[in-house]
N, C-alpha and C positions, 0 to 999 in steps of 0.2 A: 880645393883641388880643381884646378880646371881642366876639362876635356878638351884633347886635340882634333879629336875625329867625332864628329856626331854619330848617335844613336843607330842611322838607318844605314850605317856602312860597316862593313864586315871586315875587320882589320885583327891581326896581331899582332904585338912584338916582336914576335922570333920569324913571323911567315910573313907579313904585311898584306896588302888587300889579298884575298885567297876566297872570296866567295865562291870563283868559279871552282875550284878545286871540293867543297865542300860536298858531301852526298845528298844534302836533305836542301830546300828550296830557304834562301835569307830574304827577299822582299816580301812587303807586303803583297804583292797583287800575285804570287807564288800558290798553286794549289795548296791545299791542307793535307797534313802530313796525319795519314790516318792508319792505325795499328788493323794487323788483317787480322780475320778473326780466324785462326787456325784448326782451334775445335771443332769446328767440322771437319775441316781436310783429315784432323788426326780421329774422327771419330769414322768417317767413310773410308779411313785408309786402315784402323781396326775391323771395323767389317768384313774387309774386302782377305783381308788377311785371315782373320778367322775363319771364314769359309771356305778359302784355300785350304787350310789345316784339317777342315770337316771332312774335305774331300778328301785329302789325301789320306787319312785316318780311315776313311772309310773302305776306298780302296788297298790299305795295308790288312782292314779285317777281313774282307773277303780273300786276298791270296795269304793271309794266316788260317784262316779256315781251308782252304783249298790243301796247301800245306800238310796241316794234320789230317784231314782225310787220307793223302798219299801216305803218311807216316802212318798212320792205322792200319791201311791195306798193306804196303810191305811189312809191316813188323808182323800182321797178320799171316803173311803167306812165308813169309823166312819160316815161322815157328812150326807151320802148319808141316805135315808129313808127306812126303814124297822120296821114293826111290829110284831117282832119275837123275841125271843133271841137266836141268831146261837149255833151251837152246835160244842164245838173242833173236827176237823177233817171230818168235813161235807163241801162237796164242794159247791160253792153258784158263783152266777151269777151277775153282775152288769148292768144295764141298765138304759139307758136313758130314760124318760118318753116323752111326747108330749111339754112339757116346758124345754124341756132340763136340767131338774133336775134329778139325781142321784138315782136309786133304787135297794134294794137287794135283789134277790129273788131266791126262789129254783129250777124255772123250767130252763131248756136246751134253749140254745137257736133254737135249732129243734124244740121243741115242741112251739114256737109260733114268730111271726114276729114283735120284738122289736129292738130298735137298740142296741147292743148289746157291751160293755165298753169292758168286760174283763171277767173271770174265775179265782175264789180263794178259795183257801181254808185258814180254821181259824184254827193255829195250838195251842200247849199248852202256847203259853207265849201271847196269845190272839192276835197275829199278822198275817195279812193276808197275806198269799203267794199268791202270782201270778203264774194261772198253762198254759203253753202256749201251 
């Protein structure tokens, strides 16, 4: 079987000379075609990612903690005894009674010697902040 096209030319049947068309280099004197090593990229690009994850994980536990505090203090002061209807934006006092039951009320704790939970105020979505 004899060859019609030597060895060092780039030819097909259906396409005919198409070297130029080719992606990868067909001469000899053509750099070397060298695989990139991507293990690093995907190993610095797992890094980079995982840390992002730390962070964002980490910032999601402290306003989960933030969170349940708020849910502690209001479940705390809903329950808690008071004969009033608070008014939004009026600050209000929490204390302890002699039974150690829960009370809400208006005075400071300056002006009398209770033992004294916390300081909130009731904003517009009827939720108690905590005023430290």
């Amino acid at each position: 079987m004899k060859k019609e096209v030597p060895d060092n030319v780039v030819f097909s049947d259906e396409e005919g000379y198409n070297a130029s068309f080719l992606p990868y280099a067909t001469t000899v004197g053509a750099p070397a075609i060298k695989v990139d090593d991507i293990a690093a990229w995907k190993g610095r690009g797992v890094h980079n990612v995982n840390k992002e994850f730390e962070s964002k994980f980490a910032e999601l536990k402290v306003e989960y903690q933030k969170l349940m505090e708020e849910y502690h203090w209001n479940e705390m002061i809903y329950n808690a005894k008071f004969s009033f209807e608070p008014v939004i934006g009026e600050i209000y006092h929490l204390y302890n009674n002699a039974d150690g039951n829960p009370f809400l009320s208006l005075i400071s704790p300056s002006e009398w010697n209770k033992e004294h939970v916390g300081t909130f105020l009731l904003n517009s979505n009827k939720k108690w902040v905590a005023i430290k």
